[in-house]
C-alpha positions in Angstrom: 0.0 0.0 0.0 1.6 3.5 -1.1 2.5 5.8 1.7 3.6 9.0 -0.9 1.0 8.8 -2.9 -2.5 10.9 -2.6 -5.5 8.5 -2.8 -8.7 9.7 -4.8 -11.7 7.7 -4.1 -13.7 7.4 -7.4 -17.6 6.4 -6.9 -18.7 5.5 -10.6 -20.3 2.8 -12.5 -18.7 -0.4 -13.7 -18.0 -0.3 -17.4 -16.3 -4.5 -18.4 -15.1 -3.0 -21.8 -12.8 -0.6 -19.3 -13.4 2.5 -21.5 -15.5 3.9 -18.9 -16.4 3.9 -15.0 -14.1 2.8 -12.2 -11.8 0.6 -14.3 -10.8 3.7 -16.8 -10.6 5.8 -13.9 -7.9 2.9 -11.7 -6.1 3.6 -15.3 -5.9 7.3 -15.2 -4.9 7.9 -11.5 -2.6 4.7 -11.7 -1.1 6.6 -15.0 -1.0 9.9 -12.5 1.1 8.5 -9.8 -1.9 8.8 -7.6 -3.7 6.1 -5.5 -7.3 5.0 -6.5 -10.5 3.5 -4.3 -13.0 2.9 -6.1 -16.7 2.0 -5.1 -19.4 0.7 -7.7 -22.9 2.6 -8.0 -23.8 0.2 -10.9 -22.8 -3.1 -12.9 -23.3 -2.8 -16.7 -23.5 -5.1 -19.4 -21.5 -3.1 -22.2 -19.2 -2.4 -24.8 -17.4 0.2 -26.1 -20.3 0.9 -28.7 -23.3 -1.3 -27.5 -24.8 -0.8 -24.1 -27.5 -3.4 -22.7 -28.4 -2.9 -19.4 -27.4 -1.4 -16.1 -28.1 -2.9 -12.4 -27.9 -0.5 -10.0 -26.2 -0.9 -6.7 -28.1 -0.5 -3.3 -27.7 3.0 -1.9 -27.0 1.2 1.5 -24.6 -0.8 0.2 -22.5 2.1 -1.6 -22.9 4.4 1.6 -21.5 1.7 3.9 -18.4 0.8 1.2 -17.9 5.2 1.4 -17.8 5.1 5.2 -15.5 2.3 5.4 -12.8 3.6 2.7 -13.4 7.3 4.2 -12.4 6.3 7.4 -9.6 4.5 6.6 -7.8 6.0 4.3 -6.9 10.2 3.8 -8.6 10.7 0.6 -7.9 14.1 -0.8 -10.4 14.2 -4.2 -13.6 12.2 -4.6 -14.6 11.5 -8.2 -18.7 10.7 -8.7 -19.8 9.3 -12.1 -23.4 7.7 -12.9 -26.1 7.9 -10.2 -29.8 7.1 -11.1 -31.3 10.0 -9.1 -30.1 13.3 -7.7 -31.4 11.3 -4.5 -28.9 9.0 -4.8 -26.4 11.2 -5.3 -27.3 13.6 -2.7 -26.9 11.0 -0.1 -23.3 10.2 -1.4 -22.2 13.7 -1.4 -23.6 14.2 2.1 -21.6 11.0 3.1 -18.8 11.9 1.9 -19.0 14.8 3.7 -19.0 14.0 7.1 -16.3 11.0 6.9 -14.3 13.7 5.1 -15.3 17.3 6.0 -12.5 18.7 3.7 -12.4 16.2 0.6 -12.6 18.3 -2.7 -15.7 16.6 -4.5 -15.9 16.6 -8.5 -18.8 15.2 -9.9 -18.7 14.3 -13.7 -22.5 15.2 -14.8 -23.0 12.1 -16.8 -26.5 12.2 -17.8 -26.4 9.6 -21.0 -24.3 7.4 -22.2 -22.6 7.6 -25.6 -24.4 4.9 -26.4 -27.8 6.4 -25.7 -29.0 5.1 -22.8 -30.3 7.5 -20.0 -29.0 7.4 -16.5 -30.2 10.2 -14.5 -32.6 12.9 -15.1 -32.8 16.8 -13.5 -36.1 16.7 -12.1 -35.7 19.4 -9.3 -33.8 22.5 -9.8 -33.5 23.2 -6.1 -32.5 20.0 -4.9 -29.6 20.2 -8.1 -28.2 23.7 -6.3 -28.6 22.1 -3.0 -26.1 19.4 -4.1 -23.7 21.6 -6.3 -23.4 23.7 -3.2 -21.9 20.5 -1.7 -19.2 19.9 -4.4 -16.0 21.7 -5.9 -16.5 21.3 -9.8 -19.0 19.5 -12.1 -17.5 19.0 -15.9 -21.1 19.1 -18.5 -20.3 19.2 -22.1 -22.5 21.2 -24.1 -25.7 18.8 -24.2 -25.3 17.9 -20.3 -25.3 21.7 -19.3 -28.8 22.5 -21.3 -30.3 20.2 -18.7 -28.4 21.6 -15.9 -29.5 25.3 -16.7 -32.9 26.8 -16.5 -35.1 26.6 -19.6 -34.8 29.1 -22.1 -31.1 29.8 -20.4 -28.2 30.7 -22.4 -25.7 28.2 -21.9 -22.9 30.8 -20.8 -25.5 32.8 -18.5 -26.4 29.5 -17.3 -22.7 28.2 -16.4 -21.9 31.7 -15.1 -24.9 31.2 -12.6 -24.1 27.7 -11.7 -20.3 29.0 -11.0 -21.9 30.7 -7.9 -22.5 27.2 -6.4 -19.6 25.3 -7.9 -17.0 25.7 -10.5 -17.9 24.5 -13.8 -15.9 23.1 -16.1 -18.0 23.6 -19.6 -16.5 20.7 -22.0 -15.9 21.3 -25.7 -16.2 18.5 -27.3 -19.6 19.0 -28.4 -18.5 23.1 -28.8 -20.1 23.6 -32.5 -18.8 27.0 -32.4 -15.1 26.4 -31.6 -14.8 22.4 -30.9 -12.7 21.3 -28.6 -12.3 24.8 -26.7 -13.1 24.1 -23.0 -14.5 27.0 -20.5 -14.0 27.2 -16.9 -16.4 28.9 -14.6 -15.2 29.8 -11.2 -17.1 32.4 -9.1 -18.8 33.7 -12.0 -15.8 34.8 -14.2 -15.1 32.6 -17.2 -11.6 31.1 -18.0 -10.9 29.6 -21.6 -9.2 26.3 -22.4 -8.3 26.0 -25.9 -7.2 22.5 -27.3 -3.1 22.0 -26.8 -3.6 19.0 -29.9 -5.5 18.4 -32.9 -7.8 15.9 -31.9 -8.4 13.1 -34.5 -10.5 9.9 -32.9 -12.9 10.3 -30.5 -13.4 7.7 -27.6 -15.7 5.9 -25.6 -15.5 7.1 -21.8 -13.6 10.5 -22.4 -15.7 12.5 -20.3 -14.9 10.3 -17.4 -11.1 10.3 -17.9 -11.0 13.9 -18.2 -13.0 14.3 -14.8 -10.5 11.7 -13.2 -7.6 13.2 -14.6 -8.2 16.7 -13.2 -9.1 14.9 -9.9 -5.4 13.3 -10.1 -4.3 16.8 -10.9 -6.0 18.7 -7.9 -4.6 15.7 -5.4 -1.3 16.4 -6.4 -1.9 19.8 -4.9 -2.2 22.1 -8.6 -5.3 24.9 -8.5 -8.1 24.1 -10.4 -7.4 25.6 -13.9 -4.0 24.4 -13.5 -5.6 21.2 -12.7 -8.1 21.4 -15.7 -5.0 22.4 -17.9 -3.2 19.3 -17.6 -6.4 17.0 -17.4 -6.8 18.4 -20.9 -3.2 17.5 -21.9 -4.0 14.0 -20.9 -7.1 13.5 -22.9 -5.6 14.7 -25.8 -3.4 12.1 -26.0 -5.6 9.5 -24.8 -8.2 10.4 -27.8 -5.1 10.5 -30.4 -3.7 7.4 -29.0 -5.2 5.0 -31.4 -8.4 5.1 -33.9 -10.6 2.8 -32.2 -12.9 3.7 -29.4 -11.1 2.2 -26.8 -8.3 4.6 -25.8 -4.4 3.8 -24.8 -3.3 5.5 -21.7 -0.1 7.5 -21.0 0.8 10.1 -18.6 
């Protein structure tokens, strides 16, 4: 067991083609130099292009595996990926909170799979700023934030006012405008993050690395854009790694 590493705690579903969820995340922090727990919110039957079905985990279960890894280990970052219901999640953010009053929490807003299957929808506007009040940075892409904002929004008006909770890091891989160019939102000032690489495949699970990379990045003490800087570095490459949709990984 590492004694100079930072461990991150990553709370995610379980993807067996290992593009996405907890094993893609081990992958990243492992790549990182950072030490990764992981606990399961759901078991899927997937590929890389094809997803089936999900099983979700028991809530009771998940909070009692978050209690014992909280307690026993100093996590610094906590990474949260699929949930089925901003109840669910609410209940892990507010766990995580008391076994670790001081954890930076990053919750990657994954609302549908690439694949087109629906895991969680935003039925309660209050109970959503509630939550994000609770965490550090959520990372939408451009068809995650429309559901984040309120109707009739813009989506830069609506980042901007969601930066007053949390900070939002605005993903540009669906960017029609200028693709690929990220945007950070911190205390309702905007930061661009234009693409270091051309980007020429696109992958399964990318969203998640990115949120896991930052979350290595912020462990290993850098600021948040810093943070969101390098995490972008490291998806470059993993995109441009190979032209299939399963990704290589290097640090």
């Amino acid at each position: 067991m590492s004694k100079n590493r930072p461990y991150i705690l990553t709370i995610a579903g379980f993807d067996p083609s290992g593009g996405a969820g907890v094993l893609a995340d081990i992958k990243t922090l492992e790549q990182l130099q950072v030490y990764g727990l992981s606990v399961l919110t759901a078991n899927t039957i997937q590929t890389e292009s094809t997803f089936i079905k999900t099983i979700w985990i028991p809530l009771d279960f998940v909070l009692e595996s978050i209690g014992l890894l909280l307690e026993t280990y100093p996590v610094s970052v906590i990474k949260i990926g699929i949930v089925p219901s901003l109840d669910y999640l609410e209940e892990i953010v507010l766990a995580c909170k008391k076994w670790a009053p001081k954890v930076t929490i990053i919750w990657d807003t994954v609302l549908r799979s690439t694949t087109a299957f629906d895991f969680l929808n935003i039925e309660n506007q209050m109970q959503l700023h509630h939550i994000l009040q609770q965490v550090d940075l959520i990372t939408p892409n451009y068809q995650e934030i429309v559901k984040l904002i309120p109707f009739g929004c813009s989506i830069e008006n609506g980042a901007l006012a969601l930066s007053t909770y949390c900070d939002v890091l605005l993903k540009g891989g669906h960017n029609t405008k200028d693709l690929g160019k990220d945007s950070l939102f911190t205390n309702q000032t905007k930061i661009s993050i234009p693409p270091t690489n051309k980007v020429r495949y696109q992958k399964h699970g990318s969203g998640c690395i990115l949120a896991t990379a930052i979350a290595a990045h912020l462990a290993l003490g850098e600021d948040v854009f810093t943070s969101c800087k390098n995490g972008k570095l490291y998806i470059e490459n993993y995109l441009n790694s190979n032209p299939t949709l399963l990704g290589y990984h290097y640090a």
